[in-house]
C-alpha positions as CSV (number, residue, x, y, z in Angstrom):
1,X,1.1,-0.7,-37.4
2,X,2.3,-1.7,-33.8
3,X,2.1,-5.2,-32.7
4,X,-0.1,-6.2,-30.8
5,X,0.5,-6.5,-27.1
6,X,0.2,-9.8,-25.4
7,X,2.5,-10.5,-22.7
8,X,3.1,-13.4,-23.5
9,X,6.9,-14.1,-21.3
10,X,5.4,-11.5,-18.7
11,X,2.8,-14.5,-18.2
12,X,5.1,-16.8,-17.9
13,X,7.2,-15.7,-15.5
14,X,4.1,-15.6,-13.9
15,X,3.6,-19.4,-14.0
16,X,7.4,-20.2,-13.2
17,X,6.1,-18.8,-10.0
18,X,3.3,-20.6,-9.4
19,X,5.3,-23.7,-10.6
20,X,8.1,-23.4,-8.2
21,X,5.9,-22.5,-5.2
22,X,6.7,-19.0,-4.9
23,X,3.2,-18.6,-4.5
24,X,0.0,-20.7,-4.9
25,X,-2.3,-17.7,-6.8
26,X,-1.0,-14.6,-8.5
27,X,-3.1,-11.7,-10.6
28,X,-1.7,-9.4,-12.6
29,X,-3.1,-5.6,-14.2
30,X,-1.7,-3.9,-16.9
31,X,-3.0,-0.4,-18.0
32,X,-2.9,3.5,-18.7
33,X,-4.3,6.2,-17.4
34,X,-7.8,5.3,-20.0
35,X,-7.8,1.7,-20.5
36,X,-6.5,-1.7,-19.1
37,X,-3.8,-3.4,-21.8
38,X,-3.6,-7.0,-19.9
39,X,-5.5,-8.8,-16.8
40,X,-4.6,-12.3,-16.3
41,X,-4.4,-15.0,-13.5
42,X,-2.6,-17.9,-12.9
43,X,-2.1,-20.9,-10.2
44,X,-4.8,-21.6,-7.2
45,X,-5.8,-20.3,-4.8
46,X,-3.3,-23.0,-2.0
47,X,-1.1,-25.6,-2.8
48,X,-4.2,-28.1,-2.4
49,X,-4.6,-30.1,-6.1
50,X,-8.6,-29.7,-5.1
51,X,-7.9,-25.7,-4.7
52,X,-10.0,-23.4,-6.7
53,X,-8.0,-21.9,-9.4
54,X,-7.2,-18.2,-9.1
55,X,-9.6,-15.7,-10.9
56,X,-9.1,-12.4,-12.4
57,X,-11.0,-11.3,-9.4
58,X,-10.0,-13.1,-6.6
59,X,-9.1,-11.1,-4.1
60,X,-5.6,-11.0,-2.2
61,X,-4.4,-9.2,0.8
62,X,-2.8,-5.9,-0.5
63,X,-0.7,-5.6,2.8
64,X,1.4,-2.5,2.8
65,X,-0.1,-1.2,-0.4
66,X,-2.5,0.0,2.3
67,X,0.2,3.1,3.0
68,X,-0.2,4.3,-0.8
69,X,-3.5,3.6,-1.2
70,X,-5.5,4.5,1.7
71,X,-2.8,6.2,4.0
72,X,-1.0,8.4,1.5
73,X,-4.4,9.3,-0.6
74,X,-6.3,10.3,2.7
75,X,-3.2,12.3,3.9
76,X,-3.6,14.5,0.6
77,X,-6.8,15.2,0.8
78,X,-6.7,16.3,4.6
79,X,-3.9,18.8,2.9
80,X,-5.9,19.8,0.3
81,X,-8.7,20.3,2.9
82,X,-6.3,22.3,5.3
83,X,-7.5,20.5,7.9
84,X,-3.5,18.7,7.8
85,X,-0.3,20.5,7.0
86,X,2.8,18.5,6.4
87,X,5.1,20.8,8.4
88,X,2.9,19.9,11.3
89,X,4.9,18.8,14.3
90,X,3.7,15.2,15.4
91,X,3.4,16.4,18.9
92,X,0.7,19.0,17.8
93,X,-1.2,16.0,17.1
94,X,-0.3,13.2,19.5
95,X,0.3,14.9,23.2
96,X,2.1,11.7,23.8
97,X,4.6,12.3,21.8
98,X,7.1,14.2,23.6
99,X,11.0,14.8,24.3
100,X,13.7,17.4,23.2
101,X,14.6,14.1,20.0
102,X,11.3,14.2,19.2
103,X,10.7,17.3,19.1
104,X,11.1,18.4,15.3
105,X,9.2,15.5,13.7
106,X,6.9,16.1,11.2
107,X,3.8,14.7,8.9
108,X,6.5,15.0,6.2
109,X,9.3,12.8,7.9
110,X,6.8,10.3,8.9
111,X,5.3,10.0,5.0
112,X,8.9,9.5,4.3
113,X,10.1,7.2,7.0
114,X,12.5,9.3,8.0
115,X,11.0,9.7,11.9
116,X,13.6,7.8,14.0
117,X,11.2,5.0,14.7
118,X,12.1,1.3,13.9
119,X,10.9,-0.5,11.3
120,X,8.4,-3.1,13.3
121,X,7.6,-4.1,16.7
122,X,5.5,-6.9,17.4
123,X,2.8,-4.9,19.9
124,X,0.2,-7.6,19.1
125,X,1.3,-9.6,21.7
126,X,0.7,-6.6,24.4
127,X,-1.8,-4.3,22.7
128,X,-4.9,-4.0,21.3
129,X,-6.9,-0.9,19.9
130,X,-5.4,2.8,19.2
131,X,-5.0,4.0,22.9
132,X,-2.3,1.6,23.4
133,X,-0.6,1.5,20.1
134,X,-0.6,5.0,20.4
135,X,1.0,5.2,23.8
136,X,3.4,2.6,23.2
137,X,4.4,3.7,19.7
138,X,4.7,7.4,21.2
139,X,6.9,6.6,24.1
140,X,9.3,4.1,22.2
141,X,12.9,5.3,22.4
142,X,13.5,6.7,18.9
143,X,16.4,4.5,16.7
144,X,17.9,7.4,14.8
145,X,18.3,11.1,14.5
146,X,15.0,12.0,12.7
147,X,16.1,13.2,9.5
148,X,19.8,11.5,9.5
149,X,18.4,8.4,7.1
150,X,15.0,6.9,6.4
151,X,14.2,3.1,7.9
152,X,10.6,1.8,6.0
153,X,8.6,2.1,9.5
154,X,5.1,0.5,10.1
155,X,4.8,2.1,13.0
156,X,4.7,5.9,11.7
157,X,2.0,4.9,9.0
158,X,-0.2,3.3,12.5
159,X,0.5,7.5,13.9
160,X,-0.5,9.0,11.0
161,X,-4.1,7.4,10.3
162,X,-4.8,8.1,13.9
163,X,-3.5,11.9,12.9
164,X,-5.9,11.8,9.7
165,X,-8.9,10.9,11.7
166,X,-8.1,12.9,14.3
167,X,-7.9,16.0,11.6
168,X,-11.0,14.8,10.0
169,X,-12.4,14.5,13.8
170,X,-11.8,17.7,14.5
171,X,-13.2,19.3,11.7
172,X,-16.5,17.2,11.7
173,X,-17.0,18.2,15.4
174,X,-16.0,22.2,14.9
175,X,-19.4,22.3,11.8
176,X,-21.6,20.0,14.3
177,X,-20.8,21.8,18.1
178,X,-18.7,19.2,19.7
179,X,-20.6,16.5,17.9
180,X,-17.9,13.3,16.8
181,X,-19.1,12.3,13.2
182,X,-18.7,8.6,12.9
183,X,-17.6,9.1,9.1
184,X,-14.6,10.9,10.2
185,X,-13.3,7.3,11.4
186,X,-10.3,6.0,9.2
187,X,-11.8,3.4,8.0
188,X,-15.0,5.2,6.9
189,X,-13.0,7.7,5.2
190,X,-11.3,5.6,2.9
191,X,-14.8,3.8,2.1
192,X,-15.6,6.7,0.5
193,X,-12.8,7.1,-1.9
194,X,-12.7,3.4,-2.7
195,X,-16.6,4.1,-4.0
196,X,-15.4,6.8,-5.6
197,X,-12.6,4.5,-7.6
198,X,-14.1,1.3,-8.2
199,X,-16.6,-1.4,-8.2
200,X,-14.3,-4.0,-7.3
201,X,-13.6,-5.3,-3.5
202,X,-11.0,-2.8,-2.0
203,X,-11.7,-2.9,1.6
204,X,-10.6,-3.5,5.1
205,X,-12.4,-6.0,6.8
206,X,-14.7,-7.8,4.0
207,X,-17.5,-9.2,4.3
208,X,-17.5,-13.2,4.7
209,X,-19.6,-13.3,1.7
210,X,-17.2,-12.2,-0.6
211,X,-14.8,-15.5,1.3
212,X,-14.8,-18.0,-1.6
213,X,-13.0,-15.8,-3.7
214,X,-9.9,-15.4,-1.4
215,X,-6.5,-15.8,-1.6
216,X,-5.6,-17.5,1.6
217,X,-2.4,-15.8,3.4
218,X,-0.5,-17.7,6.3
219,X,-1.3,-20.4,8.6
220,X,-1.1,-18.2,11.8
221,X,0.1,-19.7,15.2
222,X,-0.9,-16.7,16.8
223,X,-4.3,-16.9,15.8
224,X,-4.5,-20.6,15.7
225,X,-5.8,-20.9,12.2
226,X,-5.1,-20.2,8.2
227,X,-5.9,-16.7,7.4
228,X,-8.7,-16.0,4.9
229,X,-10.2,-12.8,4.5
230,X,-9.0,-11.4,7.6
231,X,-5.7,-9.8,7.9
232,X,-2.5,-11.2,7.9
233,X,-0.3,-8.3,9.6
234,X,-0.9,-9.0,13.1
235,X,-0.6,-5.4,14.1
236,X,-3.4,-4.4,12.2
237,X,-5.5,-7.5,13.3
238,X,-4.9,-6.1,16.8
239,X,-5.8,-3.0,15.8
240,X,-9.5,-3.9,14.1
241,X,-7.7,-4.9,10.9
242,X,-8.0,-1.6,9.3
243,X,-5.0,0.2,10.4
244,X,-2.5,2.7,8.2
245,X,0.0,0.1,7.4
246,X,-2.2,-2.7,6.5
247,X,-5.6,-3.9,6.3
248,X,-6.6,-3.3,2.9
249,X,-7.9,-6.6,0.6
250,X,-8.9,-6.4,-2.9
251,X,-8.2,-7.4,-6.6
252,X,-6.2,-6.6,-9.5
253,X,-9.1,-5.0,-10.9
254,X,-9.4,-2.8,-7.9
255,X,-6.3,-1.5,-7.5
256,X,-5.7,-1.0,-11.4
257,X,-9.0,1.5,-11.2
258,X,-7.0,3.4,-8.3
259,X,-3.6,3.5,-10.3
260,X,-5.9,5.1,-13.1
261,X,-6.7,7.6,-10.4
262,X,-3.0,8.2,-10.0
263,X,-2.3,8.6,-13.5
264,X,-5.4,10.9,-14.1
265,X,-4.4,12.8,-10.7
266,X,-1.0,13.3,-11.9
267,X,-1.4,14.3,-15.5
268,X,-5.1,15.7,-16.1
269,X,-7.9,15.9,-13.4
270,X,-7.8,16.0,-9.7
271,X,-9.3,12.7,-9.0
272,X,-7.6,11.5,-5.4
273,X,-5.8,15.2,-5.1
274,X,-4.8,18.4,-6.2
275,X,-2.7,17.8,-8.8
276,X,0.1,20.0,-7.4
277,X,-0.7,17.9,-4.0
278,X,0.0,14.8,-5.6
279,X,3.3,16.0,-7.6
280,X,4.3,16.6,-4.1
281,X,3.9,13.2,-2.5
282,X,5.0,11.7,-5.8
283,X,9.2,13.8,-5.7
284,X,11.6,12.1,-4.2
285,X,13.1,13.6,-1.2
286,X,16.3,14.8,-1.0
287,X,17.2,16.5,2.0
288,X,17.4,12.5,3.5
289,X,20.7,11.0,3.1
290,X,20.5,7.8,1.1
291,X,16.8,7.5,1.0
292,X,14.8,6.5,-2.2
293,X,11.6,7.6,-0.6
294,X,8.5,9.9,-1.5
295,X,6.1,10.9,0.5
296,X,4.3,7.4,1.6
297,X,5.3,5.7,-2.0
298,X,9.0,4.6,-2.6
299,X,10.5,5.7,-6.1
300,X,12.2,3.8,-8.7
301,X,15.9,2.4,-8.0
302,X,17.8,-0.2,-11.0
303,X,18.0,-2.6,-7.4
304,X,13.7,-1.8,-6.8
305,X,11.3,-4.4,-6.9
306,X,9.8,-2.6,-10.5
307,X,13.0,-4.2,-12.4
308,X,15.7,-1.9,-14.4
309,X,13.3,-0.7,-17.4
310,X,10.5,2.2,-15.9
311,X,11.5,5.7,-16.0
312,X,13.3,7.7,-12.8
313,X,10.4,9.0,-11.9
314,X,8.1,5.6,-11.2
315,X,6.8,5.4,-8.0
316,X,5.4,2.4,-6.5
317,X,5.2,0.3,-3.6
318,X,4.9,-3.7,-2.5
319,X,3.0,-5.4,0.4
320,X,4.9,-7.8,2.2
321,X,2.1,-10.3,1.1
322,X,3.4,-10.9,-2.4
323,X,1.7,-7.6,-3.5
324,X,3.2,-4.5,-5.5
325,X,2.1,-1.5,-7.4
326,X,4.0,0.7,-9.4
327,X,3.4,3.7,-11.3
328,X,5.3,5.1,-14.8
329,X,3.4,8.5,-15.3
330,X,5.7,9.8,-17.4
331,X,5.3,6.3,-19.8
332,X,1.9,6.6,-18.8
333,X,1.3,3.2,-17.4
334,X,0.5,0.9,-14.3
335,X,1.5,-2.6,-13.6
336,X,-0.4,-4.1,-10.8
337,X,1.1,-7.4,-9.2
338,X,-0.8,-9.5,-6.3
339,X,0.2,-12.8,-4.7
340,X,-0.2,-14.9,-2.0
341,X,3.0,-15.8,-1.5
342,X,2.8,-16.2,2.4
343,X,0.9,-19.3,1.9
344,X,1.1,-21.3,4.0
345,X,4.1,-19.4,5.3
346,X,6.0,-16.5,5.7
347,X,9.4,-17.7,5.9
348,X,9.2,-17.9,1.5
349,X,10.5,-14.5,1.1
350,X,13.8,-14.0,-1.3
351,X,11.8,-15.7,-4.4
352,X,9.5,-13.4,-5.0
353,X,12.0,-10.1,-5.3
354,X,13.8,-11.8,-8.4
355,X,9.8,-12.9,-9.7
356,X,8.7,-9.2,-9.0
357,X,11.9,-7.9,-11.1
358,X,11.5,-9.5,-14.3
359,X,8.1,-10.0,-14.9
360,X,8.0,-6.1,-14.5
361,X,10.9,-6.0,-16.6
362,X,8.6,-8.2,-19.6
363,X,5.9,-5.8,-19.2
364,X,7.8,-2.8,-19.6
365,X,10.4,-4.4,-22.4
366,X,7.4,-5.6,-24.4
367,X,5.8,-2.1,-24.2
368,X,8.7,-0.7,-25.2
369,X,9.1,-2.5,-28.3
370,X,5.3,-1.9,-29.7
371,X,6.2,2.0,-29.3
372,X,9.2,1.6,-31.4
């Protein structure tokens, strides 16, 4: 008989964490595709000795795990619907994208960070609302040849949920005469498939109810004030704080249901996609030179932020939060990880790479040894 499976030194790296300040709160999911192996929490919810001590279902902000699971799953299904192709030029879709360099982008090379743009600008400070995002974004001298390399870009993951509303837009207004459907909206869109997913909080924008079970993010001098349950990506607060790059809060729970999705979209039923569609997003590609990117998720590396231990074909991604996902179809398993470890700053980054590394390492070592 196998033994059983308790995670017992995955746990406490977890609490090495907490203890050395990496972050105040952390939750952590452990499943397959049919059932959830491990849940636990550990720390608070701040620094604070009065803080509230972090729950299973507190709820963190997933940062950039907003481009795998709202982004990336809205963009499949907008293929599936062939309302979205991903050989679509860009400028098909955004008339402000223009120029002989720009020319040749694609859906595909933006999925893949592989578009020319840089990495991040700070527009907050300028901008606000998608007309002038998309105008500025749009008309930004490119930083590479499209296609040369791949540099992980905020700003092509902004382009493309205008693109999938846009596509859903358009097709809402063709069945109802001119008509704009409200539901096409990004936000709404993903609404539905996070209903379709789970119970759990996994939202942008939540509701002030839901405040005391938080994970506080930064003490923001922009805003003035210490973030809780709004967004911390600045950006995307600018932009109504749902945006395609970040927005998204939830919990463990939450984002373990959609990793189930994943698994069961992958390997069995086509849950968030056709299964072919998602095999798609899921392969590396490599026609870029150097690049360990998917289409929207990143794949697994021995130097990735899933450790040395999950199979070649894991994909994953992490929020810049203290947040990561990752994937193992092929071992057919999910390891969720959520932190706050931008409390009550930013400038804490380095710890939480080697934190991320071997607790995924314990998960998937101790895993490995019950199969034996």
């Amino acid at each position: 008989m196998a033994p059983e499976l308790k995670f017992e030194a995955a746990e406490a790296i977890l609490l090495e964490g907490a203890q050395a300040a990496v972050y105040p709160a952390a939750t952590a999911e452990v499943g397959r595709r049919d059932r959830v192996l491990w849940r636990t929490a550990v720390g608070r919810l701040t620094h604070a000795d009065d803080a509230a001590d972090t729950a299973t279902d507190s709820i963190f902000d997933l940062a950039s795990l907003t481009k795998v699971i709202a982004t990336t799953t809205l963009a499949m299904r907008a293929i599936d619907d062939g309302i979205l192709g991903l050989d679509d030029r860009v400028a098909e879709w955004l008339p402000e994208w223009r120029g002989s360099d720009r020319e040749p982008v694609t859906i595909r090379d933006l999925l893949s960070h592989a578009s020319g743009l840089t990495a991040y600008l700070p527009f907050f400070r300028d901008y606000t609302g998608r007309a002038e995002f998309q105008d500025a974004i749009c008309t930004l001298p490119l930083e590479y040849e499209p296609r040369s390399k791949s540099i992980y870009s905020d700003l092509g993951f902004i382009l493309l949920a205008f693109i999938i509303e846009d596509a859903r837009a358009r097709k809402a207004e063709a069945a109802a005469s001119g008509a704009f459907d409200p539901a096409a909206s990004f936000a709404a869109q993903f609404r539905r498939i996070a209903s379709l997913v789970t119970e759990q909080p996994l939202c942008f924008n939540p509701p002030r109810t839901l405040r005391h079970r938080m994970a506080p993010t930064e003490h923001d001098p922009w805003r003035g004030r210490t973030l809780v349950g709004e967004v911390h990506d600045e950006n995307a607060w600018a932009l109504g704080g749902a945006a395609g790059h970040a927005g998204l809060l939830g919990t463990a729970a939450a984002v373990g249901s959609f990793a189930r999705a994943v698994l069961h979209t992958l390997t069995k039923s086509p849950v968030l996609a056709q299964r072919e569609t998602m095999r798609t997003f899921a392969e590396r590609r490599t026609d870029i030179p150097g690049s360990s990117r998917a289409l929207g998720w990143d794949t697994m590396l021995p130097t990735s932020s899933c450790g040395t231990l999950m199979s070649p074909t894991a994909i994953g991604h992490t929020g810049f939060t203290g947040t990561s996902l990752w994937i193992d179809w092929e071992r057919d398993l999910y390891v969720v990880l959520l932190t706050n470890r931008v409390h009550p700053t930013r400038e804490n980054e380095q710890p939480i790479r080697q934190i991320r590394r071997r607790f995924h390492d314990a998960v998937v070592a101790e895993i490995a040894n019950c199969e034996l």
